[in-house]
Steps between C-alpha positions, in 0.01 A plus 500: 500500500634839430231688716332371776193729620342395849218706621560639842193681570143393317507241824578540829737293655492523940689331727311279718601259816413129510520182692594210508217361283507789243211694635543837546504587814540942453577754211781737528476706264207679267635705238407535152805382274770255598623403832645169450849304531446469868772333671489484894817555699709207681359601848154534368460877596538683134319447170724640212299553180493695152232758451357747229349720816720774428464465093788252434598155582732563837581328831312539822558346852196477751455322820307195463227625605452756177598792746799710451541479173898681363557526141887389430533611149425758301711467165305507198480147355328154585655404871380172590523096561710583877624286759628554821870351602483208807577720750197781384749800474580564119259453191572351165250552182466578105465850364479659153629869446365638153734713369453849398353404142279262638379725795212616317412161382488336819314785695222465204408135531500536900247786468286246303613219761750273327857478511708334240764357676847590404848390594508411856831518734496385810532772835578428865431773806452481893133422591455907584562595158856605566778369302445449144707311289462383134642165489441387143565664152456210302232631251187286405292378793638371892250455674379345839778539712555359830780445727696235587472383917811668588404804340810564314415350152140545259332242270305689190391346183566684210521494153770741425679184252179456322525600148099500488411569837306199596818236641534614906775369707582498871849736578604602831695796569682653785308766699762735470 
C-alpha cells in the first residue's frame, strides 16, 4: 500500500475498565473522537493513551480512575502505540512528524478525521513528559515499541528493509 487512510474520528473510540470475564465493569472516558491505545502502568495506578482531544493524535497519562488526566506531547504528528518500561518510569512509543511540505496535508485530513499514516520512528521520555529522545531514523514504519525487562534495550517491528512496505521484522535497539 502506498497510502493507508484510517479514520480517527466518524467513531468514537473510549476507554473502558473490565473484569475478569470481559464485562465492563466502568467507562473512563467520554469524548467525541479517539481515545484509544490504552496501556495501564506496571503498578496499576496510570492509564497511558493516545487522544485526538486536543485536535491531534498525542499522549495522555491519567490515573486509573479517568481523573487527572496530563497531556505528554504536543508535537504535531501521529504519537501513539506506547508502553511503559518494567520499572514504570520512562515511556517508549511510535510517532510521525510531517514535514514542512506535508504540514498542510496532514492538518487537512485530521480536520476531516483521518490520518494517513506516515513514516513512524520510534521516541522514548520519562512518564512526566520530560526527556524526549528520538531513538529511530530509520525511515518507513517502526512501530509498537516496547522495552526489554531490564529497561536498557527496545523491541519494534519495522519495515524500514522492505522494498514494498508490507515485509515487518523484529530489531532491537539500544535505548541510548
Amino acid at each position: 500500500f502506498d497510502v493507508l487512510i484510517v479514520d480517527i474520528f466518524k467513531c468514537n473510540y473510549d476507554i473502558f475498565i473490565g473484569d475478569e470475564k470481559g464485562k465492563v465493569v466502568k467507562q473512563i472516558t467520554k469524548i467525541n473522537g479517539y481515545d484509544a491505545e490504552a496501556v495501564i502502568s506496571p503498578n496499576g495506578d496510570k492509564i497511558l493513551f493516545t487522544s485526538t482531544r486536543n485536535g491531534d493524535l498525542d499522549l495522555y497519562l491519567m490515573d486509573i480512575s479517568g481523573k487527572n488526566v496530563k497531556q505528554l506531547t504536543s508535537t504535531l504528528g501521529y504519537d501513539g502505540g506506547a508502553s511503559f518500561s518494567a520499572d514504570g518510569t520512562k515511556i517508549v512509543f511510535s510517532a510521525s512528524r510531517p514535514s514542512s511540505a506535508d504540514t498542510n496535508q496532514y492538518k487537512a485530513l485530521l480536520l476531516n478525521g483521518f490520518v494517513a499514516p506516515t513514516k513512524l520512528e520510534i521516541y522514548t521520555m520519562n512518564v512526566d513528559g520530560t526527556n524526549l529522545q528520538q531513538v529511530t531514523r530509520l525511515g518507513n514504519s517502526n512501530r509498537t515499541p516496547v522495552f526489554n525487562p531490564s529497561g536498557n534495550k527496545i523491541i519494534f517491528s519495522s519495515n524500514h528493509y522492505s522494498d514494498k512496505g508490507n515485509d515487518f521484522q523484529l530489531f532491537m535497539i539500544n535505548v541510548d
